[in-house]
C-alpha positions, 0 to 999 in steps of 0.5 A: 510538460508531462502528458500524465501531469495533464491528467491530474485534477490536483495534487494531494502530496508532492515528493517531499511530503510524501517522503518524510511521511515514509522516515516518520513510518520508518521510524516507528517501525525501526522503533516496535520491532527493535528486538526483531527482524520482521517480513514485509510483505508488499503487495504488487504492483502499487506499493513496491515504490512505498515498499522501497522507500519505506524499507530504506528508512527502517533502520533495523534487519528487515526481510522483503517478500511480495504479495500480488493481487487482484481486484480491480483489472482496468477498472476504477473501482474493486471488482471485489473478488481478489485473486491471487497473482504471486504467493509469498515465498519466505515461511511465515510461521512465528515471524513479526510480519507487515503488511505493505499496502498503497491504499485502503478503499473497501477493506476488503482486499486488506481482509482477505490478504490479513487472512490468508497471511494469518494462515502462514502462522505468524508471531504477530501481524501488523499493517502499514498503508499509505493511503485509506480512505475510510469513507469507501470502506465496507468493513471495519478495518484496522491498521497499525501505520498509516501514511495519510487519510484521503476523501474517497477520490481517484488517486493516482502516482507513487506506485498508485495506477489507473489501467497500469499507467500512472505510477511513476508519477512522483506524486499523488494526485486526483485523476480527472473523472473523465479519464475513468468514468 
């Protein structure tokens, strides 16, 4: 048996659930921007594993960047401050851009990367999670995709870490408080 598999209270979505949510995204995407060749920019490291699913299931011209950031270090919780790790490298200006993101908890990492995307002057600025939890948010913030709604729990798997492990796991699952606390 998986050693990870041993740290996992419960599983919140299997492989299968969390996939045919991602066509069901897909779909919608290929649907808005039929017209349209959008940017998504992922954000690094947690939703490259959405970001590759997701992009697979879209059926229209996509172009892929990356976006990586920081806030939470090898903490559970956001320290608040977000930097930046890697910049985007495709021009932005006048592009249908979305933004790919794992998890929303605060909002406040999503706010500041919607504003710093905003600065590149895009056509139009969406956004996809796959995961939110709108009782950790400390701000109003909207999202056009959505994968699932989660209780304020500690998920890990499917690109989702604690301290840089877990995220090859197949699945979403609830670490053991134990293990982060």
């Amino acid at each position: 048996m998986n050693k990870m598999n041993c740290d996992i209270s419960a599983v919140l979505f299997d492989e299968h659930k969390i996939q045919t949510r991602i066509r069901e995204l897909g779909l919608e995407i290929s649907n808005s921007y039929k017209d349209s060749t959008p940017v998504m920019v992922g954000i690094l490291k947690g939703g490259f594993i959405f970001l590759a699913d997701l992009v697979r299931s879209i059926t229209i011209p996509v172009e892929v960047d990356f976006l990586a950031i920081s806030s939470y270090g090898n903490d559970a919780n956001s320290s608040g401050i977000v930097k930046i790790r890697k910049d985007i490298d495709i021009d932005l200006s006048n592009r249908d851009v979305i933004i790919v993101e794992d998890i929303v908890d605060t909002g406040l990492s999503l706010e500041y990367i919607k504003d710093y995307i905003w600065q590149h002057k895009p056509a139009s600025l969406k956004t996809c999670v796959l995961l939110d939890k709108p009782d950790a948010h400390k701000i109003d913030v909207c999202f056009e995709y959505i994968g699932f709604s989660i209780k304020n729990e500690f998920v890990v798997g499917y690109g989702l870490d604690f301290a840089e492990r877990y995220r090859n796991l197949p699945y979403i699952g609830i670490l053991k408080e134990e293990l982060y606390k």
